[in-house]
Phi, psi and omega in degrees: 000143188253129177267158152234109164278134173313298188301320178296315197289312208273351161297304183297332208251008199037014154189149187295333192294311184293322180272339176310283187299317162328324176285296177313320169295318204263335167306311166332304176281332151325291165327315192274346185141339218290132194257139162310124212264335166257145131008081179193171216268141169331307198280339172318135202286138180290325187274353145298287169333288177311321170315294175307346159280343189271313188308309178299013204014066188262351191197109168225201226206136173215134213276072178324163215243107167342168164229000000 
């Protein structure tokens, strides 16, 4: 079984509000078809996948910029 730690995913993403949508964004994209950038066993859950891809930093995130 693979743990996931929170406290390490909110280190990568800098706040827990930033990895919720991140996580979210990318189960979403799964969900639609989107191919697994990690490893993992068919009955695996889509929003564990996206944690373990954010953890493996496999999926990240870019800050749009003001106008």
């Amino acid at each position: 079984m693979y743990d996931i730690s929170v406290d390490e995913l909110v280190k990568k993403t800098g706040s827990l509000y930033k990895l919720v949508l991140l996580s979210a964004k990318r189960t979403i994209e799964l969900a639609e078809g989107a191919t697994k950038l990690i490893d993992a066993p068919v009955d695996t859950k889509m929003p564990t996948i996206a944690l373990r891809e954010i953890m493996q930093d496999k999926v990240t995130f870019k800050l749009k910029e003001k106008k």
